[in-house]
C-alpha positions as CSV (number, residue, x, y, z in Angstrom):
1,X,42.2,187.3,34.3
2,X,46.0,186.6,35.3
3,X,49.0,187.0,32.8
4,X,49.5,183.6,32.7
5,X,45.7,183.2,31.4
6,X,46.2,186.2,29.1
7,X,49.3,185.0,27.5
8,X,47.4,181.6,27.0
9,X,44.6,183.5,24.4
10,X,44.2,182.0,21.4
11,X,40.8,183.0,20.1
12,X,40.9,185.8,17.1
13,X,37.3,186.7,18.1
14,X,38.3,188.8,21.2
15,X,40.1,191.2,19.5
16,X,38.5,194.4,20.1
17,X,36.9,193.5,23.3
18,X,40.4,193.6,25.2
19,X,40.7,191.9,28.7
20,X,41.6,194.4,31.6
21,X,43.4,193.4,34.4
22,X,42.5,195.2,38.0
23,X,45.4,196.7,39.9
24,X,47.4,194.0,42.1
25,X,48.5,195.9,44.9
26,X,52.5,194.6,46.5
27,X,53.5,192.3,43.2
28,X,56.8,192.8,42.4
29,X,57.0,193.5,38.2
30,X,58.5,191.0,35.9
31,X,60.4,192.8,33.0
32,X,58.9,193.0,29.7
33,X,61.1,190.2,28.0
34,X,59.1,187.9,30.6
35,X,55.9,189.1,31.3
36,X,53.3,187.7,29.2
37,X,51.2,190.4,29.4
38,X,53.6,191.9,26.7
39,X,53.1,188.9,24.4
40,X,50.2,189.8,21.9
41,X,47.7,187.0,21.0
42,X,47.2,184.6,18.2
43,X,46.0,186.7,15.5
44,X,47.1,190.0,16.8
45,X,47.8,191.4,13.2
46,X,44.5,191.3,11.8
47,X,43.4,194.1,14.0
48,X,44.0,197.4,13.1
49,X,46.8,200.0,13.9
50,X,46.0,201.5,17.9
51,X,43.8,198.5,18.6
52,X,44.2,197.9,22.0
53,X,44.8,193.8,22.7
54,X,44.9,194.1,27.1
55,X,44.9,196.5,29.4
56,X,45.9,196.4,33.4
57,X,46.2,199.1,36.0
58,X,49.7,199.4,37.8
59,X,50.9,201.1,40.2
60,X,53.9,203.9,39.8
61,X,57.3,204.9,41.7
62,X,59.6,207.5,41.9
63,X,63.2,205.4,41.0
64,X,60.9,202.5,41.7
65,X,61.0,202.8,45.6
66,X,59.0,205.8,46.0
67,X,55.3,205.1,45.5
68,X,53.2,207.4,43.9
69,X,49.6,208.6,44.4
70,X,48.7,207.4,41.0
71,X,47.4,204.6,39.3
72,X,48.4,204.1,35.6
73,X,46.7,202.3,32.8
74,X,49.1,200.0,30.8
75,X,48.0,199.2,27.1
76,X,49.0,196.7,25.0
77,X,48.3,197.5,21.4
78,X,49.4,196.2,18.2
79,X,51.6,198.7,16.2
80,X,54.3,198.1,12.9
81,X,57.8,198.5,12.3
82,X,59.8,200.0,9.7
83,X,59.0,197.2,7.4
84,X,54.9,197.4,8.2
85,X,55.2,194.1,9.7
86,X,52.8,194.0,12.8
87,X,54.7,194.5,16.1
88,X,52.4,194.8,19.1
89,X,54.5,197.4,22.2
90,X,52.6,199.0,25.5
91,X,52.4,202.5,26.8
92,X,51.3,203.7,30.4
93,X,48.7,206.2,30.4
94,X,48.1,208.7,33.3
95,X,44.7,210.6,33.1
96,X,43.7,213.5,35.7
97,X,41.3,212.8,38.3
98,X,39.6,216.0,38.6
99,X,39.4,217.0,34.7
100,X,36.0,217.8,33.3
101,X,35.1,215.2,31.4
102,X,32.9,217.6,29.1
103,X,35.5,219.3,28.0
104,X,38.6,218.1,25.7
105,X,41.5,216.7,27.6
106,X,44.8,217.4,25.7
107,X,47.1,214.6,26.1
108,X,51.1,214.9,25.4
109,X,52.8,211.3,24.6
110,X,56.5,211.7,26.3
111,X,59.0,209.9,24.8
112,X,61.6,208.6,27.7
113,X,65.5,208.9,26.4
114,X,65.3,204.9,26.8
115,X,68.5,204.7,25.2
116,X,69.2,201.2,25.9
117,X,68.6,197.3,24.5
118,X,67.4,196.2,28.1
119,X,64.0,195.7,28.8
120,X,64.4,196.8,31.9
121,X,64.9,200.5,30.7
122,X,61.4,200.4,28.7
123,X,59.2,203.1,30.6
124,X,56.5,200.6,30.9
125,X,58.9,198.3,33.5
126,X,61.2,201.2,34.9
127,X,58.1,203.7,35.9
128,X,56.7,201.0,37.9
129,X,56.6,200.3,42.0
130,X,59.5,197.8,42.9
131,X,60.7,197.9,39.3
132,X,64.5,197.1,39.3
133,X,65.5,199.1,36.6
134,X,68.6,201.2,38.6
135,X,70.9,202.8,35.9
136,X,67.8,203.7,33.9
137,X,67.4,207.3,32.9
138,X,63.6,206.7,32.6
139,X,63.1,207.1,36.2
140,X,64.9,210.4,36.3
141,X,62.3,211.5,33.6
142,X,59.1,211.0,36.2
143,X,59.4,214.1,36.9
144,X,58.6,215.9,34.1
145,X,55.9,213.1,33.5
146,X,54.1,214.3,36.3
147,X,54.9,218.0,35.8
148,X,52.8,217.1,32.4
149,X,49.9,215.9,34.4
150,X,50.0,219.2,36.9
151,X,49.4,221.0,33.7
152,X,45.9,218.6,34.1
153,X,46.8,216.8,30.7
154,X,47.0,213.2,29.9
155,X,50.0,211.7,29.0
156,X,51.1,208.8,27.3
157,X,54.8,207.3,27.8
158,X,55.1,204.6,25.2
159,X,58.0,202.0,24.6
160,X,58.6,203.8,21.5
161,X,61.6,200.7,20.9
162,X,59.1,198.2,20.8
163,X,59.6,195.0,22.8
164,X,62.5,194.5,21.1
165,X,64.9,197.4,22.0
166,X,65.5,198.8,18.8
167,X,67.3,202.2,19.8
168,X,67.8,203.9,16.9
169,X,66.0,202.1,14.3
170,X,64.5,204.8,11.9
171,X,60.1,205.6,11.3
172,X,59.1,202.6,13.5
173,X,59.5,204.9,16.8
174,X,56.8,207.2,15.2
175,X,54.9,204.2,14.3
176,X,55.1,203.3,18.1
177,X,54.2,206.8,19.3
178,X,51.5,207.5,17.1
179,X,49.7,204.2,17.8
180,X,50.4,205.2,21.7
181,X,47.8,208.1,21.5
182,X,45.5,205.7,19.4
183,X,45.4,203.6,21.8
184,X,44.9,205.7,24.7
185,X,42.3,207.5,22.6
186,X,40.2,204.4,22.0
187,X,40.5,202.8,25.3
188,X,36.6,203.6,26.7
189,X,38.5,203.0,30.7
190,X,40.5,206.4,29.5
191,X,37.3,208.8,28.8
192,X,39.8,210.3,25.7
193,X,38.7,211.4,22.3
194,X,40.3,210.7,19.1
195,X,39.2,214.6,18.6
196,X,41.3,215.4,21.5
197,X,44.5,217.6,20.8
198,X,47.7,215.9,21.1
199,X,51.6,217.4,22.1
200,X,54.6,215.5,21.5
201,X,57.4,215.8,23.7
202,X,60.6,214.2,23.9
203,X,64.7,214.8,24.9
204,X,67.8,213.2,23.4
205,X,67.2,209.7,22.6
206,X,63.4,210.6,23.5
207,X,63.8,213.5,21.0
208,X,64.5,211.1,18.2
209,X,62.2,209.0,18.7
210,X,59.3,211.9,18.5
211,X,60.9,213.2,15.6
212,X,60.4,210.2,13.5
213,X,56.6,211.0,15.4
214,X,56.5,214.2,13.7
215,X,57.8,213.1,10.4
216,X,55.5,210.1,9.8
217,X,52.6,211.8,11.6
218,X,50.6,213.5,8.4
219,X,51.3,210.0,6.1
220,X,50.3,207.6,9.3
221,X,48.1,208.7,11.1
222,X,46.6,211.7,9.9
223,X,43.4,211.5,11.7
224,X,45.1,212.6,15.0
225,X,45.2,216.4,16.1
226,X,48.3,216.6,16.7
227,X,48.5,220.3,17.3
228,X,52.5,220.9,18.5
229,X,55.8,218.8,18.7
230,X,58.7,219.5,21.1
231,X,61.7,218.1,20.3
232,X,64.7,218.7,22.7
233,X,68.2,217.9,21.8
234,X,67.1,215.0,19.3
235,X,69.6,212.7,17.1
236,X,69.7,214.1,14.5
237,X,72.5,212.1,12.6
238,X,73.4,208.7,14.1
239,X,76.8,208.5,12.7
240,X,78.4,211.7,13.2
241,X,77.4,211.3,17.1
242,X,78.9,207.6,16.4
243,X,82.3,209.4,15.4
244,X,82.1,212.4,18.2
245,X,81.4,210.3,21.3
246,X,84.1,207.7,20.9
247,X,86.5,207.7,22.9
248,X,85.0,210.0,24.7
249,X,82.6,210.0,28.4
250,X,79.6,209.2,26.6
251,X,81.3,206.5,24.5
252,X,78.9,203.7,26.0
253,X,75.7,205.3,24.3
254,X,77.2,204.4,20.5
255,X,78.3,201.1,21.4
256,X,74.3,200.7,23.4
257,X,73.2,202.0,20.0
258,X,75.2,199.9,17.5
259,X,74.3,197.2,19.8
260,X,70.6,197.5,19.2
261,X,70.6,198.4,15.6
262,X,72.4,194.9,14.9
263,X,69.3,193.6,15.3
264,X,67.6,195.9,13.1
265,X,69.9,195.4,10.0
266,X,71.6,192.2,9.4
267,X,74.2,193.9,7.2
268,X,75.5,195.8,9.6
269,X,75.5,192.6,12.3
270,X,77.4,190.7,9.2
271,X,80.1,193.4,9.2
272,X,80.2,193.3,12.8
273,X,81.1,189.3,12.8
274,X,83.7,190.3,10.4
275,X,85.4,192.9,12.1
276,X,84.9,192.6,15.8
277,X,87.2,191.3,17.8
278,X,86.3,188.7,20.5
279,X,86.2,190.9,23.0
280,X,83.9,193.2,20.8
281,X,81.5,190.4,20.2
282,X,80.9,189.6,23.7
283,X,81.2,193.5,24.9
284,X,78.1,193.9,22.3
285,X,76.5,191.2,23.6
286,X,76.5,192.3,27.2
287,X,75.4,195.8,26.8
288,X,72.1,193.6,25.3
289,X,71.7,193.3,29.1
290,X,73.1,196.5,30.3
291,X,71.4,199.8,32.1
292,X,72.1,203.0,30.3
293,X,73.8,204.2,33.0
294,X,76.1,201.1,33.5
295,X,77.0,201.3,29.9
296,X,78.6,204.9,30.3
297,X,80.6,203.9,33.2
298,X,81.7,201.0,31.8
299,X,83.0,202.9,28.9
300,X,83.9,206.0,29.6
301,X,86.9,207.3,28.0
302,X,87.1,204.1,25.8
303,X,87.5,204.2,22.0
304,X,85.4,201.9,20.3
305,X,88.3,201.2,17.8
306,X,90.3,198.5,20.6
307,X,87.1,195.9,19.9
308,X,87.5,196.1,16.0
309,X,90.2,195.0,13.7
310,X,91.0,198.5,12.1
311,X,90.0,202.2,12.5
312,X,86.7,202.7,13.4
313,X,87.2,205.5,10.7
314,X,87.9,203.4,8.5
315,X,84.7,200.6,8.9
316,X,82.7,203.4,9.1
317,X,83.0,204.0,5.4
318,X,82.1,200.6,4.9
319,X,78.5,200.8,2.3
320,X,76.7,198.9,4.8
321,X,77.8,200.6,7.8
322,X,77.2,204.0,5.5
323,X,73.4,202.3,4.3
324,X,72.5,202.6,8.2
325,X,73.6,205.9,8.8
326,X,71.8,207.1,5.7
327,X,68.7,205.2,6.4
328,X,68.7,206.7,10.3
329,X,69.0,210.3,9.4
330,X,66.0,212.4,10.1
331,X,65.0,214.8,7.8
332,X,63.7,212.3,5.3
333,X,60.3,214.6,5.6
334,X,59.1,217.6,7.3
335,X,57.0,217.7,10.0
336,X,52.9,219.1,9.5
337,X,52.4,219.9,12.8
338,X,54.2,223.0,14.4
339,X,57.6,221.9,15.9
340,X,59.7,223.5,19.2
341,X,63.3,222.6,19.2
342,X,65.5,222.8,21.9
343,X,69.5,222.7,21.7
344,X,72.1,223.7,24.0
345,X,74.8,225.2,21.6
346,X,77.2,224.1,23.9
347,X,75.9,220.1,23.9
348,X,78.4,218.0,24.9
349,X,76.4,215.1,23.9
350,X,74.9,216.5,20.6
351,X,76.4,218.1,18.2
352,X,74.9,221.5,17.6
353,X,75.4,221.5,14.1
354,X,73.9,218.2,13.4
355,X,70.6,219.8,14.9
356,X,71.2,223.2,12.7
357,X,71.3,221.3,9.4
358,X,67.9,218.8,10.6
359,X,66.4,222.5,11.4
360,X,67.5,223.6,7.9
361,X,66.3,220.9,6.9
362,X,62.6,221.6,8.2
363,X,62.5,225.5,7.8
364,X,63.3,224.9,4.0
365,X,60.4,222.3,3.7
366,X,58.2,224.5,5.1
367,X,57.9,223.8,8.9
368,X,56.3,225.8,11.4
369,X,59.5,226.1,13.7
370,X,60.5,227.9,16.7
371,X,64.4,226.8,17.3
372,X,65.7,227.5,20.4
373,X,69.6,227.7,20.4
374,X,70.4,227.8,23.9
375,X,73.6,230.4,24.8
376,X,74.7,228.6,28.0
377,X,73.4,225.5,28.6
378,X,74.6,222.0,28.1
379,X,72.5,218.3,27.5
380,X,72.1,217.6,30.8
381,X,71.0,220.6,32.2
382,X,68.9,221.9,29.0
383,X,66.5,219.1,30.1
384,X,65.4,220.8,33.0
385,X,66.0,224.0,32.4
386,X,63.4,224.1,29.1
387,X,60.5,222.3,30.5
388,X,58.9,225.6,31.2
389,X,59.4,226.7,27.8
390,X,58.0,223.3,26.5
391,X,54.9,223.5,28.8
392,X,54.4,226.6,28.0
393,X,54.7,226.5,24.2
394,X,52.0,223.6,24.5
395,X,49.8,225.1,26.0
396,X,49.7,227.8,23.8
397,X,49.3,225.0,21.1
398,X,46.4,223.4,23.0
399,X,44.5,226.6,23.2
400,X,45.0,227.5,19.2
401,X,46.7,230.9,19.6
402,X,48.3,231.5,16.3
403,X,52.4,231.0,15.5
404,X,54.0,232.9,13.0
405,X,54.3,231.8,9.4
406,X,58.1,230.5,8.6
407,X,60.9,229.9,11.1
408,X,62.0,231.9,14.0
409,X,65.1,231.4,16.0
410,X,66.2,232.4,19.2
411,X,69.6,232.5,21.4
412,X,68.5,233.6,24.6
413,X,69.6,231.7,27.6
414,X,66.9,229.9,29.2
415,X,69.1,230.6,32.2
416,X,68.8,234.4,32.2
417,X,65.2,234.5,31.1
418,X,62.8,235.2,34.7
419,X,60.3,232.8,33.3
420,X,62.0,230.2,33.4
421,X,63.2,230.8,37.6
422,X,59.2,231.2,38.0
423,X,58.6,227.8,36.0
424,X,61.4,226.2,37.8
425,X,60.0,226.7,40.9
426,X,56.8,225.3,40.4
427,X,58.9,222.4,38.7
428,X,60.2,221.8,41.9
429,X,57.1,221.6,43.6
430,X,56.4,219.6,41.4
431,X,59.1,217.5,42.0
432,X,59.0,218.1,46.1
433,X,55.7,215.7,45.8
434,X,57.1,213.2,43.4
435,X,60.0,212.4,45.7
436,X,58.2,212.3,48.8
437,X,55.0,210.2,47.8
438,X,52.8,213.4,48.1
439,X,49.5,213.9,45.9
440,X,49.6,215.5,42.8
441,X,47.8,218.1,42.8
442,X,47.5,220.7,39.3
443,X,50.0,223.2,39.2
444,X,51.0,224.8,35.6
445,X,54.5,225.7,35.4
């Protein structure tokens, strides 16, 4: 069955017996916002939360040009967001060939730093062969996808903004996670277990997203063993990173982010008709349509105050404008499962502090935290340079060795610590095969 045919659906009765799509070898990939396998069928919300509404095999590419010897599983599945209205989003599931099907197969869902409102950037477009999704830092994160199947674990890379691109938008991320692994569990192509232990892993914008995972995960979906969460770098307050970054390099991700939560809450889209200049109006409405990437350039260096009629300081203590950075504040729970976080002191990006108060935040509840202030590094290279810690840690989560009670921090470059040279190295074996189309073969950092 086509997309075209797919998108046609109208019966209620096949929910639950999904149609699958075979891999089409060569076709070019529309983006989400026009590919009707992304629209969900008439009477989508009557089926549960992780119910998986179409499936289809793809095919995967290193920056989109590089094929891959892989084929992924999409899923379509229906989901909520923040206001438990049903919302149906996709994630691509890889599987390893040669894992012994008798045996549990942990799965990690990886949340890409989509960081954008453009379809284009969703994981589920920018992953694929002959996607044209240049700017996005998705691609960069293949990588590390596939270093996650070397370790001979599934993974799960969701569109944890929904179809919609709602970057920063608080709970409905976890939502989109969470109902990820459901689905990937209970699709029967898969050969997963809902008994299966799950990892969560995700970096900057990919960090938030799986700490709203880790939040929700005990209330919503309680059934999954979710055994270990790594988050690296994540947002931890959307409006002090508002205030930091402008004006600055990175002044292009607030504006991507106020962008994208304008859809989200209408009170903060009136104030922005009110106080926006012209040029502000249509500068939000282009980066609607912009690459991460392209964003930053485009804005570098500017301050977000020339597209407003006063101080940005100044709207910002507007009580709507103060309503959405309240209601997108993690920390609102702590997280059951045991949590690994990453943060380079020296963040350019970040601001450490906002990360020491969310792990404050945690410890006090009661969390099962390893924090991992890193001396020397900054948010680029941290990235990178913890995977091995990350891999490891889950591992060590997957095979049920025993963490201590409480929290425990740490300091210690990941830069002067051998382990991480040794893990490195395979990493870059790792990557050796990505970027030259080579196959995959298991190799734990």
């Amino acid at each position: 069955m086509d997309s075209d045919s797919l998108a046609r659906e109208t019966s209620v009765e096949w929910i639950g017996q999904a149609p699958h799509q075979p891999l089409r070898s060569g076709d070019r990939p529309l983006r989400p916002a026009e590919d009707p396998f992304y629209e969900p069928p008439v009477g989508f919300q009557h089926a549960v939360a992780g119910t998986v509404l179409r499936s289809r095999e793809v095919e995967l590419a290193f920056m989109g040009l590089i094929p891959q010897q892989l084929v992924a599983t999409q899923l379509l599945y229906r989901t909520v967001d923040r206001n438990n209205v049903p919302q149906a989003t996709v994630t691509t599931v890889l599987v390893p060939r040669d894992r012994d099907r008798t045996r549990p197969c942990p799965i990690v869902s990886y949340q890409c730093a989509i960081d954008a409102v453009d379809s284009r950037c969703f994981p589920s477009y920018a992953l694929r062969r002959r996607a044209w999704a240049h700017g996005s830092f998705t691609q960069l994160e293949f990588v590390l996808i596939a270093a996650i199947l070397a370790q001979g674990w599934a993974v799960s890379i969701p569109d944890h903004e929904g179809c919609g691109g709602h970057w920063g938008a608080p709970y409905e991320p976890g939502y989109f996670v969470l109902d990820g692994v459901r689905a990937a569990q209970g699709a029967e192509q898969l050969g997963l277990s809902p008994d299966d232990p799950v990892g969560l892993w995700g970096y900057s914008g990919g960090g938030l997203a799986t700490a709203w995972a880790a939040e929700v995960s005990s209330g919503y979906a309680p059934e999954l063993n979710v055994v270990g969460v790594a988050l690296g770098s994540p947002v931890g307050d959307l409006g002090n990173t508002l205030q930091r970054l402008n004006g600055s390099f990175w002044s292009g991700l607030p504006a991507i982010m106020i962008a994208a939560l304008a859809r989200v809450y209408p009170e903060l889209d009136k104030v922005i008709e009110e106080h926006a200049t012209v040029n502000g109006r249509a500068l939000l409405h282009s980066l609607e349509s912009a690459s991460t990437a392209a964003a930053v350039l485009r804005l570098h260096h500017r301050a977000l105050d020339t597209y407003i009629d006063k101080p940005l300081d100044e709207l910002i203590e507007h009580p709507a404008v103060q309503h959405v950075f309240d209601d997108t504040r993690l920390g609102t729970a702590v997280p059951a499962p045991p949590v690994l976080m990453v943060q380079a002191i020296h963040d350019q990006v970040i601001s450490v502090e906002d990360i020491d108060t969310l792990a404050e935040t945690y410890a006090a509840g009661g969390a099962r935290l390893t924090y991992h202030r890193d001396l020397l590094s900054e948010h680029i290279l941290l990235h990178p340079l913890s995977a091995p810690m990350v891999l490891d840690w889950l591992r060590d989560r997957f095979a049920g060795r025993p963490l201590p009670d409480g929290a425990v921090q740490s300091q210690w470059p990941a830069l002067l610590n051998p382990k991480t040279y040794l893990g490195l190295a395979r990493l870059g074996v790792v990557a050796a095969r990505v970027i030259t189309g080579g196959a995959l073969r298991r190799l734990p950092l």
